[in-house]
C-alpha positions as CSV (number, residue, x, y, z in Angstrom):
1,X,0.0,0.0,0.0
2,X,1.5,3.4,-1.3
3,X,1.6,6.6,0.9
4,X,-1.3,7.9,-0.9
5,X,-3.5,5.5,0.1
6,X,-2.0,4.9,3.8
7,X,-3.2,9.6,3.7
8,X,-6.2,8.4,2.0
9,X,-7.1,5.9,4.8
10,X,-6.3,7.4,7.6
11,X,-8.2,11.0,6.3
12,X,-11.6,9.0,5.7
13,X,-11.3,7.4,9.7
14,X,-10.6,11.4,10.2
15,X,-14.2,12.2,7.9
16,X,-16.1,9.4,9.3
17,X,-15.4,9.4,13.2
18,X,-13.8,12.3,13.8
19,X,-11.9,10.7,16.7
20,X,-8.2,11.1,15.5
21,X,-5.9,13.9,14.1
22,X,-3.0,13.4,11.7
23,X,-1.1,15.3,13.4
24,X,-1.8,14.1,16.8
25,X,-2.0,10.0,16.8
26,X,-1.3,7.6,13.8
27,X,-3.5,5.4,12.8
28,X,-0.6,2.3,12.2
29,X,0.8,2.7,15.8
30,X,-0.1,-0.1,17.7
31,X,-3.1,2.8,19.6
32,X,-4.0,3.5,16.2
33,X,-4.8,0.3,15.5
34,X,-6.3,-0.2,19.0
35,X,-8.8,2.7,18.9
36,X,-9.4,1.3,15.1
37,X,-10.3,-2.2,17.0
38,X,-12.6,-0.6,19.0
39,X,-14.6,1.3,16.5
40,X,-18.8,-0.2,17.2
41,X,-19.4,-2.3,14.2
42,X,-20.9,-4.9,15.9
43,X,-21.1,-8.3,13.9
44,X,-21.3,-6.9,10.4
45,X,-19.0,-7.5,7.3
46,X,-17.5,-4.1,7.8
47,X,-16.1,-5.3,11.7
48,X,-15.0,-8.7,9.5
49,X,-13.2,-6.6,7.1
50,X,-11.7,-4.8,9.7
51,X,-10.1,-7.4,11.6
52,X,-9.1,-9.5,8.8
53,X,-7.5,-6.3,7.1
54,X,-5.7,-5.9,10.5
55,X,-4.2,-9.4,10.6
56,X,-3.2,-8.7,7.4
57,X,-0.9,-5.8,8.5
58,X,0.4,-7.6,11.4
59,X,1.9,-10.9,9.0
60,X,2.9,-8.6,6.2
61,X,4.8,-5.9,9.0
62,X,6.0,-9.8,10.3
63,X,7.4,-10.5,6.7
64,X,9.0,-7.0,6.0
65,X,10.6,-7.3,9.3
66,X,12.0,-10.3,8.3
67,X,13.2,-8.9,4.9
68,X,14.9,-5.9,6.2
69,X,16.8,-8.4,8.6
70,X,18.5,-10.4,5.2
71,X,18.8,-7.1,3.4
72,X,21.3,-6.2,6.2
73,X,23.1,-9.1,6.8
74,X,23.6,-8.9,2.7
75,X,24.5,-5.4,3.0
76,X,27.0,-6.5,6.3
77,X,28.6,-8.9,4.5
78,X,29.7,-6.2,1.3
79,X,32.7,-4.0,2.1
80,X,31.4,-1.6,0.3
81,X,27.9,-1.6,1.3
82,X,29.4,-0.9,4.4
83,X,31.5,1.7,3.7
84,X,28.6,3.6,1.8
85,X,26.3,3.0,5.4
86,X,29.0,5.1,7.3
87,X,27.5,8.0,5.8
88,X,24.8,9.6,7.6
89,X,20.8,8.6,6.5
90,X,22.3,5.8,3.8
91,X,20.9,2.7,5.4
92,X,21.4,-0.9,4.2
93,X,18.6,-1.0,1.8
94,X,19.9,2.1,-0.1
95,X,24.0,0.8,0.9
96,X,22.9,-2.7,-0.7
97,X,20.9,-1.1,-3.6
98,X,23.7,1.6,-4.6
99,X,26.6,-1.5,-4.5
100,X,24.8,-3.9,-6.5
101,X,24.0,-1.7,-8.9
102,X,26.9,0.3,-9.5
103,X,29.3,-2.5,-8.5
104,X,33.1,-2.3,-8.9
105,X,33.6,1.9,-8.7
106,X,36.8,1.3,-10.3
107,X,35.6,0.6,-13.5
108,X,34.4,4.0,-14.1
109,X,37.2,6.3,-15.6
110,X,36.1,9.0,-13.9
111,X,33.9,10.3,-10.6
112,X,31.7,12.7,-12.7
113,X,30.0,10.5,-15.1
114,X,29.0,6.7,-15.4
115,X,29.4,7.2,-19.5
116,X,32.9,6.9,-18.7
117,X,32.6,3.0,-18.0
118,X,36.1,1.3,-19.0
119,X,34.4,-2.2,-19.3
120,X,32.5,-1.1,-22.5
């Protein structure tokens, strides 16, 4: 689910109940999702939806969790993926990304312009 629709989301809770602010509480910390839980449906679809739409986002934060975890070991086990997360805000998922793509910065005749790749 993109950012749009985590905005979209949360602004219709905002429309309909009127019982958070965006700026005050999210709605995917865990009392988001608590005060999201007890929101009256009662026994209709719309309480069904709900909860099964919530376990959803528990096994798939479960799951990205889990991913993150191998994309840093990955990145831990690059030299230069490590070097690039010395920097400050370059994490292992843009470390990892940035070595794999570029690869071997030696190649590169130059620091001002990937054109300049020796191995073509």
């Amino acid at each position: 689910m993109g950012t749009h629709a985590d905005a979209n989301t949360k602004r219709a809770a905002v429309d309909c109940f009127g019982e958070w602010s965006t700026t005050r509480t999210g709605l995917w910390t865990q009392a988001g999702q608590q005060a999201i839980a007890s929101l009256p449906f009662g026994a209709t679809h719309t309480a069904y939806r709900r909860s099964e739409l919530q376990a959803m986002y528990i096994k798939f934060e479960a799951e990205i969790e889990k991913l993150n975890q191998r994309v840093e070991e990955q990145a831990c086990e690059r030299p230069g993926a490590r070097l690039l997360m010395t920097h400050p805000g370059i994490g292992p998922i843009t470390a990892l990304a940035t070595e794999v793509f570029l690869g071997d910065p030696t190649r590169f005749a130059d620091s001002k312009n990937r054109q300049h790749d020796q191995t073509e």
